[in-house]
N, C-alpha and C positions, 0 to 999 in steps of 0.2 A: 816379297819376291821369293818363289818356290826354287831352287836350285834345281838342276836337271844332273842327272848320277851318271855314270857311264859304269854299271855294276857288274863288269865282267868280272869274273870270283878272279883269283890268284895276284893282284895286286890291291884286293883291299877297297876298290869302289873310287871315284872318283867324282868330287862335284862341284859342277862349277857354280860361282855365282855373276849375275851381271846383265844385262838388257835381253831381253828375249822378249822383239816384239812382234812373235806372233803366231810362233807354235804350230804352223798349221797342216806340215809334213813331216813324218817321222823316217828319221835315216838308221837302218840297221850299220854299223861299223862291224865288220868281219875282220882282225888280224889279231898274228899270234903277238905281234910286238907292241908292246902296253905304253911303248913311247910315243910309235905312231899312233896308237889308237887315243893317247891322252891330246897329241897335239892336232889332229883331225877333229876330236869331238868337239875341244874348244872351239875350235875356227866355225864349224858348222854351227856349234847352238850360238856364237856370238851376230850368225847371220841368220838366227833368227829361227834354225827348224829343231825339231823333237829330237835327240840323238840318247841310242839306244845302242851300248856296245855288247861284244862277245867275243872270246879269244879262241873260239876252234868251232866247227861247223856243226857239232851237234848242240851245245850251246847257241846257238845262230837259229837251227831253226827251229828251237823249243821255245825263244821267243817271238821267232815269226810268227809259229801259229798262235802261242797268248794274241796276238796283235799284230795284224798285217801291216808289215813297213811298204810306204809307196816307193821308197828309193834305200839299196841294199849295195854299200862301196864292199868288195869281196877281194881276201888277198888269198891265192890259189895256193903257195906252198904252205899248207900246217899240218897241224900234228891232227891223228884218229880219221879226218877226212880231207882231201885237197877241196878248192874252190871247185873245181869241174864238176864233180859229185852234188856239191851243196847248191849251185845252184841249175841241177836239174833238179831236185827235191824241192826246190824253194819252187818252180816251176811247176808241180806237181801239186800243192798244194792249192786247197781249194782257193780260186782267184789270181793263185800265183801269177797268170797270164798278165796282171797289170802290175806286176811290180816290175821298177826300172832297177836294172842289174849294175853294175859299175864294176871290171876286174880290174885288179889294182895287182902287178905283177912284176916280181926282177926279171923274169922270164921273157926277153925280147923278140924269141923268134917266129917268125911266119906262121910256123906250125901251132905254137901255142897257143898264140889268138884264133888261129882259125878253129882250133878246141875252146877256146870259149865262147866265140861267136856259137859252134857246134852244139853246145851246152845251155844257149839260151842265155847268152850275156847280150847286154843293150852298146855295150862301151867298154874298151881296153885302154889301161893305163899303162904305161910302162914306168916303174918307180926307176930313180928319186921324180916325185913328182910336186911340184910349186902347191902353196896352199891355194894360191889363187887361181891358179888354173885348175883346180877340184873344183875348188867355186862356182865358178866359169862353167864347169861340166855340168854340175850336179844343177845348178842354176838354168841352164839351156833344155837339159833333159826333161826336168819338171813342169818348164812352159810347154814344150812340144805335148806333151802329154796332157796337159789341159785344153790344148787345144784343139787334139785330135780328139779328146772327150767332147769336147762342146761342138764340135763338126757332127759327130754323132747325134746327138739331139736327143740321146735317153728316152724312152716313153715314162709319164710321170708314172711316179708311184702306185700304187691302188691305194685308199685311204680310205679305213673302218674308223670310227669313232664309236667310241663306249661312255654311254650316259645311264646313271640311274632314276630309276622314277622317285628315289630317297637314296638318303644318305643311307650306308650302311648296311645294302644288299645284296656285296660280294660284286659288284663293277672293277672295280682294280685288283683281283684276281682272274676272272676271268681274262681280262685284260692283257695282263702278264702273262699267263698261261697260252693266251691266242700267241701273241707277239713270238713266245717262244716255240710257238708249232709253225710260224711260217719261217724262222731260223733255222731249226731243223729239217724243213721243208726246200732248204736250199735257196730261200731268196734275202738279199739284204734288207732288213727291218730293222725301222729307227721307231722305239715304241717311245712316244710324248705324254708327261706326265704335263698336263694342263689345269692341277688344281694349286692357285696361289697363294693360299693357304695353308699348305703343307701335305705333300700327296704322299704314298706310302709305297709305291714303286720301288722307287730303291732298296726300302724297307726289305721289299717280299723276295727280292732281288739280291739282299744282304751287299750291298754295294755305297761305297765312301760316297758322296758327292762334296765336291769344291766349289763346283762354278752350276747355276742350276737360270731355271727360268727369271729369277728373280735379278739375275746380275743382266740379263737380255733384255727386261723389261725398261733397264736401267739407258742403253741404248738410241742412239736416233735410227730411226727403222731405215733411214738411207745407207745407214752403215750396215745393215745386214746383210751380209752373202754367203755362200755356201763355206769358204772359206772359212770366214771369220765365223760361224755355227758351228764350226769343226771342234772348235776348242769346250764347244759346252757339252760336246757328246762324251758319253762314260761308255768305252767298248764292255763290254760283257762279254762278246767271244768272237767270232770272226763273222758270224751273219744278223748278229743282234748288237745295236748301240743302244745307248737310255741318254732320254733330253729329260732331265732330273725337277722334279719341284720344290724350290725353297724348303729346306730343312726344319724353315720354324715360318711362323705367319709374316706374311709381307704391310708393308706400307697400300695403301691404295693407291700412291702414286706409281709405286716401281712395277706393279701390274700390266700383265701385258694391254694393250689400244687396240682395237680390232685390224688396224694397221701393223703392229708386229706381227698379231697373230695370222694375216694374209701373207707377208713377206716369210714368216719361220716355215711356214706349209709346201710355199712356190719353191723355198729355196731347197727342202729338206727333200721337196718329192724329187730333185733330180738327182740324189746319191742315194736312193734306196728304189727297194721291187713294193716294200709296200710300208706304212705309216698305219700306225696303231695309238690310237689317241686317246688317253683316259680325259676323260670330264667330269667338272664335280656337278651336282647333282641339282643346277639352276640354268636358267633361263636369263643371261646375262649378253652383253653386245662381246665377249672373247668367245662363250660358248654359242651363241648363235652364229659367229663368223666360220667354225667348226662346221657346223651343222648343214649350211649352207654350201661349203666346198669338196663337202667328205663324197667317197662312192656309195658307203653302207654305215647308215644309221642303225646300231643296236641297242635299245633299250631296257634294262636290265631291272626284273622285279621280282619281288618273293612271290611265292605261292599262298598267297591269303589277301582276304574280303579287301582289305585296306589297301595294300599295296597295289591292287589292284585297281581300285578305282585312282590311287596317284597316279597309275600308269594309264589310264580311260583320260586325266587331264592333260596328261602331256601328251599324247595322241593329238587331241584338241588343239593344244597351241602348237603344236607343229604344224599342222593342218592350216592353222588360221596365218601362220608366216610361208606357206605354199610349199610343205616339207612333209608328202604323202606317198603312198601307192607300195613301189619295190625295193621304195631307199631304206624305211625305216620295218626292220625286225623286233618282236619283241622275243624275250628269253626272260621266264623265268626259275628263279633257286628256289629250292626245297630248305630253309635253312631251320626250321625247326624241326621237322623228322615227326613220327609220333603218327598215328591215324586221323587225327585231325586236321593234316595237309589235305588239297584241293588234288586232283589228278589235271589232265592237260585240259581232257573235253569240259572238264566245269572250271578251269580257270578260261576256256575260250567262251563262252558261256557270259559269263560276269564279263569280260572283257569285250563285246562283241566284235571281236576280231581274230583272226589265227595268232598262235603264238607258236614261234619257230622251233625251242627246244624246251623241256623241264629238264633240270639239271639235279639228280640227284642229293639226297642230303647226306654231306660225307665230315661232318664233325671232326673224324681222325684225322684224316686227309689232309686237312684245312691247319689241326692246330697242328699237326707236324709239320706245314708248311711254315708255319709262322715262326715258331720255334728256332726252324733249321735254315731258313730262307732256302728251303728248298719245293718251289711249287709242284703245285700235284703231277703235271704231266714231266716232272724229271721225279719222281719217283717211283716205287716198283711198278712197271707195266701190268694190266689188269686190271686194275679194278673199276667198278661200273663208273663212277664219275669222272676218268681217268678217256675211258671211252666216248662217251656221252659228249667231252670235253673237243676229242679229236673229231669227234662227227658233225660236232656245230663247226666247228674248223675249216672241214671240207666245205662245208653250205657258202660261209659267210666270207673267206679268205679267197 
């Protein structure tokens, strides 16, 4: 059992331990009084949601932006900023528009709710207020809001998948690097790491994983929902999450069944703008369930004789399972450098077909990436593979 902390600095952090069954909405706690915020937090994570405190509003919303809370209880009189202030800022921030506001105030009169209404609050409390009638609130608030999402009806996601013609041709970089240009790009991206085996996403990402494909595999795919998916996503920043792959190699049984892998897709495409799917580099019934549901197939191969005719057979089998024409792009990497590299018109040549980008050979690039888990397109702007990288971007995203 993972304790959940309530780490607003000045009294030292605070953790509870005890049932948490289900994590699946994150409550910002905004107040300056360490008693109320110690006995709100318990109550809340003992009913189950994410609880994340802060004693004053610029603390508040420096962990908003680490990590957008769906539901933020705010007490208006503190110290550096009042509530009124914090949560037009919280408002302000990118999405802000769907967090649900809660002010929690001694302040009783007419005027002052109608300044937090004014401010962009969802709900005024007036303290002393019942744990259970917070409950109550916080509980009602969260339905309505799920369910004014699902009247909406989302358009699905767009879904790239990323398959190499081999192992070991820079697929889960480019990968990472896409996911993180359509993040930047201002749309929600949940990039899926789909190798059961051990993918290296997180890796290039320099990010923990706890809970990864392998504990999902584990699952009856009837219990999959959006919901309960929530818990395996790793935020990275506010418009990129990561669906993580097993740390170390799995069981053949805990692997996902083309069955999870239809449900993880349906369920994932209605909380994001687009899915970015790495794949490992076979022809298997989880990565054909991929192939079959995706928008844009990318197939990813080096610049020489060999990898090129692996990429002429997977053509083939795609073709021959009825997966041809505008879906599947190929791109490949330059990864050995040197004048013995092929150029595009004689890898299209060897391949008889168009290949959508060459991707420079950038050595440096790559092991500073590795190094620093910091991928190339968050590194210095300029240089050609950096470019090359944002231009396949535009095509394919």
């Amino acid at each position: 059992m993972h304790p959940t902390t309530l780490d607003a600095p000045g009294y030292g952090g605070y953790a509870v331990e005890g049932a948490c069954p289900d994590m699946a909405y994150r409550i910002l706690l905004v107040d300056d009084d360490p008693a109320l915020l110690r006995m709100l937090g318990l109550a809340l994570h003992r009913a189950g949601y994410e609880v994340v405190g802060a004693l004053n509003g610029p603390e508040a919303l420096e962990k908003a932006q680490q990590a957008l809370p769906d539901l933020v209880i705010l007490d208006i009189m503190m110290p550096y900023m009042d509530g009124f202030e914090v949560c037009r800022r919280l408002r302000a921030l990118p999405n802000g528009e769907r967090i649900i506001i809660v002010m929690l105030s001694v302040l009783d009169r007419v005027e002052s709710k109608l300044d937090g209404f004014s401010a962009g609050a969802d709900d005024y409390l007036v303290k002393p207020v019942t744990v259970e009638e917070m409950l109550a609130r916080v509980q009602v608030l969260l339905a309505r809001r799920g369910q004014i999402a699902e009247a909406k009806q989302r358009v699905q996601a767009r879904t790239v998948a990323w398959i190499g013609a081999k192992g070991g041709v820079g697929t889960t970089t480019l990968a990472v690097n896409m996911a993180l240009i359509g993040a930047q790009d201002d749309r929600h991206t949940i990039l899926i790491d789909l190798h059961p085996q051990g993918g290296m996403v997180a890796e290039q990402l320099g990010v923990t994983v706890h809970q990864s494909l392998g504990d999902i595999g584990q699952q009856a795919v009837e219990a999959l929902d959006s919901r309960m998916l929530r818990r395996y996503l790793i935020t990275y920043n506010n418009r990129l999450r990561i669906l993580a792959a097993p740390p170390v190699p799995q069981r053949a049984e805990n692997t996902l069944s083309p069955q999870h892998v239809r449900a993880l897709l349906d369920h994932l495409a209605t909380r994001a703008d687009l899915l970015v799917v790495d794949l490992p580099a076979r022809l298997c019934p989880m990565t054909q369930t991929v192939l079959e549901r995706t928008d844009r197939i990318v197939l990813v191969t080096e610049a020489d004789k060999l990898a090129i005719g692996a990429a002429g057979r997977w053509l083939q089998m795609l073709a021959a399972h009825g997966i041809t024409g505008d879906v599947v792009e190929v791109v490949a990497v330059n990864r050995i450098g040197g004048a013995t590299s092929h150029n595009k018109t004689e890898l299209e040549q060897m391949l008889g077909t168009s290949i959508r980008a060459l991707i420079s050979y950038a050595a440096d690039a790559c092991l500073f990436a590795l190094k620093t888990s910091t991928p190339i397109v968050q590194q210095q702007r300029g240089a050609l593979v950096e470019q090359q990288i944002r231009e396949l971007a535009q095509q394919l995203l």
